[in-house]
C-alpha positions in Angstrom: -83.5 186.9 63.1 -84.9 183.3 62.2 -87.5 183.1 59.9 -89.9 182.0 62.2 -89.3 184.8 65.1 -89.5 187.2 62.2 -92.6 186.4 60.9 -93.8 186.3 64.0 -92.4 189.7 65.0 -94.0 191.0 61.8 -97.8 189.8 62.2 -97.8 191.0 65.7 -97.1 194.4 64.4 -99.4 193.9 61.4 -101.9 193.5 64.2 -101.1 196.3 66.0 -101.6 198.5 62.7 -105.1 196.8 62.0 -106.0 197.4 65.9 -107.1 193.5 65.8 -105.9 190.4 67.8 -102.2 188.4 66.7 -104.2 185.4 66.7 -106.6 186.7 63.9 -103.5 186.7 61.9 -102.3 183.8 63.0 -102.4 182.3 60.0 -99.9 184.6 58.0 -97.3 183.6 59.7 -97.3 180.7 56.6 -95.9 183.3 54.6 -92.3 184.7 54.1 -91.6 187.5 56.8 -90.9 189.8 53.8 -94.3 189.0 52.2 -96.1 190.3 55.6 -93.8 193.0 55.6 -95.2 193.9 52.3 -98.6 193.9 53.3 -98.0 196.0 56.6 -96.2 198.6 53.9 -99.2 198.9 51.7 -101.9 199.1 54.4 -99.6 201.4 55.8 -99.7 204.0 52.8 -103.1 203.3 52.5 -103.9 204.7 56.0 -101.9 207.2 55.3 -102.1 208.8 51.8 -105.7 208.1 51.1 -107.1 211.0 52.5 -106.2 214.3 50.8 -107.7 216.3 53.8 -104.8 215.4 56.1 -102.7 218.5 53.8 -105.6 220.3 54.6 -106.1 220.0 58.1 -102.0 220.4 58.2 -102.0 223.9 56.5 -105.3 224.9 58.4 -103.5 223.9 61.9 -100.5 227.1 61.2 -103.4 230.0 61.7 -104.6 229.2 65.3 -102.1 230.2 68.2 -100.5 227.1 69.4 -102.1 226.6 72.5 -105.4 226.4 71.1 -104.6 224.4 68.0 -103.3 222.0 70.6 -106.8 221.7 72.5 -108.0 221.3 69.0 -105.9 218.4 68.6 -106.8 216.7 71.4 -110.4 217.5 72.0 -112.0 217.8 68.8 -109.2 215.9 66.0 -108.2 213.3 68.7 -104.6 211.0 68.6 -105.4 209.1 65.1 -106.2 211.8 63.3 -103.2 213.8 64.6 -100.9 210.6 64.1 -102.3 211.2 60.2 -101.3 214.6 60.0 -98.3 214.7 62.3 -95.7 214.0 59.5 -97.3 216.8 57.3 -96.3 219.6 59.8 -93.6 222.0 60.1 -90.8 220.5 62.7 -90.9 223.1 64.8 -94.3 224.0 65.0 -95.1 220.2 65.8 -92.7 220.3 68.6 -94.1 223.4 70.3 -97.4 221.7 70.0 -96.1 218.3 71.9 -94.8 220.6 74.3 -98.2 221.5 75.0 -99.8 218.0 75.4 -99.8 215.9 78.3 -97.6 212.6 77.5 -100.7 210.3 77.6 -102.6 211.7 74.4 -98.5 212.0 73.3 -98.2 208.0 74.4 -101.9 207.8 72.1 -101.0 209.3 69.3 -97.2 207.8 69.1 -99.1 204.2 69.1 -100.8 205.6 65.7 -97.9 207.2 64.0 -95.5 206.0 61.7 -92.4 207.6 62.8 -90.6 207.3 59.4 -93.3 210.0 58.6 -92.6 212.1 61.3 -88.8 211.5 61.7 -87.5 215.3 62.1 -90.3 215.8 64.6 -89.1 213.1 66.4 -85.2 214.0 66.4 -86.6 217.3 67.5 -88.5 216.8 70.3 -86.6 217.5 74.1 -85.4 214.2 75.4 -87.3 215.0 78.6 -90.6 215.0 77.0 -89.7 211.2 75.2 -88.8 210.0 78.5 -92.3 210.7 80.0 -93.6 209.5 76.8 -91.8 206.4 77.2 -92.7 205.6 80.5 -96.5 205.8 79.7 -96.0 203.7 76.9 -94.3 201.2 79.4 -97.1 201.4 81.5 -99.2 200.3 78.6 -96.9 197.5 77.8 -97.1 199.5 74.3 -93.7 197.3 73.2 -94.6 197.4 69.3 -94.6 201.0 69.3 -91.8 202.2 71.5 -89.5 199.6 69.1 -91.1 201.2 65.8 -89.3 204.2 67.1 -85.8 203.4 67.9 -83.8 204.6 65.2 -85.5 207.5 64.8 -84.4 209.4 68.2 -81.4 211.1 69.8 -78.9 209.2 71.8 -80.2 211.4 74.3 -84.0 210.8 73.9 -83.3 206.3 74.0 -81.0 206.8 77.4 -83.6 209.3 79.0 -86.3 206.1 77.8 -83.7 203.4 79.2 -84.1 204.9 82.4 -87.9 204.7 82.9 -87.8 200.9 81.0 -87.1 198.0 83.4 -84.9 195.5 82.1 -87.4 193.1 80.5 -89.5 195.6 78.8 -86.2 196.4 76.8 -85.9 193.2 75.8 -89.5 193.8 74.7 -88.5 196.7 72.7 -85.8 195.1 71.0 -88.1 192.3 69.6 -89.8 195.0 67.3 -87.1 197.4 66.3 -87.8 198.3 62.7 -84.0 200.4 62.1 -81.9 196.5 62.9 -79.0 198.1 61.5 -79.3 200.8 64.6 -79.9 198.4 66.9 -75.8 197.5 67.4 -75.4 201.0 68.4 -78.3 201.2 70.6 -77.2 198.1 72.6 -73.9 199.7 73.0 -75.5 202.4 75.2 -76.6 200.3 77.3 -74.5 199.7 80.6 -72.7 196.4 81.3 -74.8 196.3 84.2 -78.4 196.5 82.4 -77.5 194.4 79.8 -77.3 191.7 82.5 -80.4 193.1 83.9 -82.4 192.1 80.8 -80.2 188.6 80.4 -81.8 187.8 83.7 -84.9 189.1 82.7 -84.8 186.7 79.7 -85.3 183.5 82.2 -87.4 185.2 84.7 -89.9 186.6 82.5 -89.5 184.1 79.8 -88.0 186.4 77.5 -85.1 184.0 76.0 -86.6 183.7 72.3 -86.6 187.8 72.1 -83.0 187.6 73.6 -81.9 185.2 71.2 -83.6 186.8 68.5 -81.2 189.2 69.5 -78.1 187.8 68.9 -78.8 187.5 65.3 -79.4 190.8 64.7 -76.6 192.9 65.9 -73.0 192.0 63.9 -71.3 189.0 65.1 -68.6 190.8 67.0 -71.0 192.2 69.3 -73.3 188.4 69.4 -70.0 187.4 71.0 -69.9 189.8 74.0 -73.3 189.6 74.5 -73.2 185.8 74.6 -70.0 186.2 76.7 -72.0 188.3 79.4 -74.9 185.3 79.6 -71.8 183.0 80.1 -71.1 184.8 83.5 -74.9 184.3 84.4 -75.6 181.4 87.3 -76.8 178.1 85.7 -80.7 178.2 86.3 -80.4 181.7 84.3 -78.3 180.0 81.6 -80.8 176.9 81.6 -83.5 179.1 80.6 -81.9 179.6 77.4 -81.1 176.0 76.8 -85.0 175.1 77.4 -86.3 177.9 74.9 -83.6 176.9 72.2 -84.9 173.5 72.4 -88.5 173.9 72.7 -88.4 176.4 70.0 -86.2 174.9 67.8 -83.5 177.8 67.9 -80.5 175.9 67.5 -79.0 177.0 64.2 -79.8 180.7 65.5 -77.3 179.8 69.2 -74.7 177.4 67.5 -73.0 180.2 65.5 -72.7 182.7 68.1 -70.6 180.4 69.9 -67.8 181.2 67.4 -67.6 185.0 68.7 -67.4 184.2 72.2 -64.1 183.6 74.4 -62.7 180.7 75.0 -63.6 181.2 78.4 -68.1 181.6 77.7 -67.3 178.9 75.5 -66.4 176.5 77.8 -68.6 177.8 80.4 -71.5 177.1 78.0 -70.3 173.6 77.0 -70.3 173.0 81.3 -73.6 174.1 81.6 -75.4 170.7 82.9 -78.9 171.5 81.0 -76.6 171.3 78.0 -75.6 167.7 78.6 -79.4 165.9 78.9 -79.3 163.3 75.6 -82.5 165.3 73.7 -80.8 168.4 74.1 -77.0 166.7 72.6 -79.1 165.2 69.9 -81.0 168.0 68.9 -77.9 170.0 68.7 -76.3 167.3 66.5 -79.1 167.1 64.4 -79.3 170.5 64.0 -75.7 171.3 63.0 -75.6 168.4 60.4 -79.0 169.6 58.8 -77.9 173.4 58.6 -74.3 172.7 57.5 -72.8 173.9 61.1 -70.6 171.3 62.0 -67.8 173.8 62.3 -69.5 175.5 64.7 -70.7 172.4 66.7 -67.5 171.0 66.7 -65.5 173.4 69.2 -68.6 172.8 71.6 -68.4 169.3 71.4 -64.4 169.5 72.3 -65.0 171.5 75.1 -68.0 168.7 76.7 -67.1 166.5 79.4 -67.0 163.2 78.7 -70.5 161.9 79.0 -72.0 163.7 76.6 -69.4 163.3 74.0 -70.3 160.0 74.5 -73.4 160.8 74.0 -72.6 162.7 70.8 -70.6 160.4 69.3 -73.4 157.5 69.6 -75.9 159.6 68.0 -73.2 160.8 65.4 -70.0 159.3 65.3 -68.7 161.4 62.5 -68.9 164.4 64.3 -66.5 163.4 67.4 -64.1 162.7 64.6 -64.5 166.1 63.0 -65.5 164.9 59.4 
């Protein structure tokens, strides 16, 4: 992930933890995305492990029959204190107690939880229940906290939430997965067909930076089949990519991907005609030569057609000649 989609990725779930407004915290996106990753962590044990009544309330909820302590729950303890003490329960006593609440307080209480706390739970739990879950969090465009969860569930429990997730709120998703080095094999369940769903989705719902995000966080083998799949996309949908990498700057995150694709995607990509206006050549170019990525420029620039080679070579004549 660049730095900058990171960061951002990270205040917006800072936000989400604090229950406040992105823009309030606008302003930390200045520092690293490590530092704010830090700060989530601590506010996170803080909300966590500064109460020693959560044990408590933990122990106390074994002694009422289920059903009832699951009223409790809702009625009287409601979904953030539950989300507190959720982790502190025994697995299969939590999981007969989601089975007796209705997935919205579930969808309520998942927005509150940390699921590294709760991660057995979570494995646990039928994939039929997740999938309901899932869907009302979709409803409630609750993105931040359906990605927190990937990772932690069955192969079972992410396909039965593929199939209530349209194709741009997976793209959604994927912007806030906290497990990245699950997130290769969570793409790889995914049909061919709905990962050109959400590649669509990308320009139609203005999605491109979290699909380019993406790209650099799944190993570079994979970048390349994904970035081959966009390659068989029409040109507006391709175009839409060209117009975020620009306007955001994304350059050095697409140039090395285009190592991993066929030669094929490459030269499809090279052909694309929103490729070949002079700002979007010269960002490239400047780009490449700023990030040390002139050997992955340079197999683009072969495969242009002869205008905007020219074009290149003007703005950077050294390049055309491959030094």
């Amino acid at each position: 992930m660049s730095a900058t989609l990171e960061g951002r990725a990270e205040v917006m779930k800072l936000a989400r933890l604090l229950d406040t407004a992105p823009e309030r915290l606008a302003y930390l996106e200045r520092l690293t995305p490590g530092g704010v990753r830090a700060l989530r962590e601590r506010a996170t044990v803080a909300l966590y492990e500064g109460d020693c009544r959560f044990g408590r309330i933990a122990l106390a909820s074994r002694i009422p029959p289920a059903a009832l302590t699951a009223w409790i729950a809702q009625h009287l303890f409601g979904a953030l204190l539950c989300a507190r003490v959720a982790g502190l329960l025994d697995t299969r006593r939590a999981v007969d107690l989601a089975g007796r609440m209705p997935p919205a307080f579930l969808a309520d209480l998942a927005v509150q939880l940390d699921p590294r706390r709760a991660r057995d739970i979570i494995f646990a739990l039928p994939a039929r229940l997740i999938g309901r879950v899932a869907a009302e969090l979709g409803r409630r465009e609750e993105y931040i906290a359906m990605g927190r969860f990937v990772g932690h569930m069955t192969d079972a429990a992410l396909l039965a939430a593929f199939e209530v997730l349209d194709d741009a709120s997976l793209l959604r998703v994927s912007y806030f997965v906290e497990e990245k080095d699950q997130l290769d094999h969570v793409v790889g369940l995914l049909s061919t067909e709905r990962v050109r769903g959400a590649i669509r989705a990308a320009t139609d719902a203005d999605l491109w930076p979290q699909a380019i995000d993406l790209l650099t966080r799944v190993p570079a083998q994979r970048a390349g089949l994904l970035a081959d799949l966009a390659a068989g996309e029409d040109d507006d949908v391709l175009a839409g990519m060209v117009r975020t990498a620009q306007r955001d700057r994304l350059w050095d995150v697409v140039l090395p991907v285009l190592q991993n694709m066929t030669e094929d995607g490459r030269r499809r990509f090279a052909g694309l005609p929103a490729l070949h206006e002079p700002d979007v050549l010269v960002a490239i170019v400047d780009c490449a030569l700023a990030n040390d990525l002139q050997s992955d420029l340079l197999p683009l620039v072969a495969l242009l057609p002869a205008g905007a080679r020219q074009v290149v070579a003007e703005h950077a004549p050294k390049v055309i000649l491959g030094r």
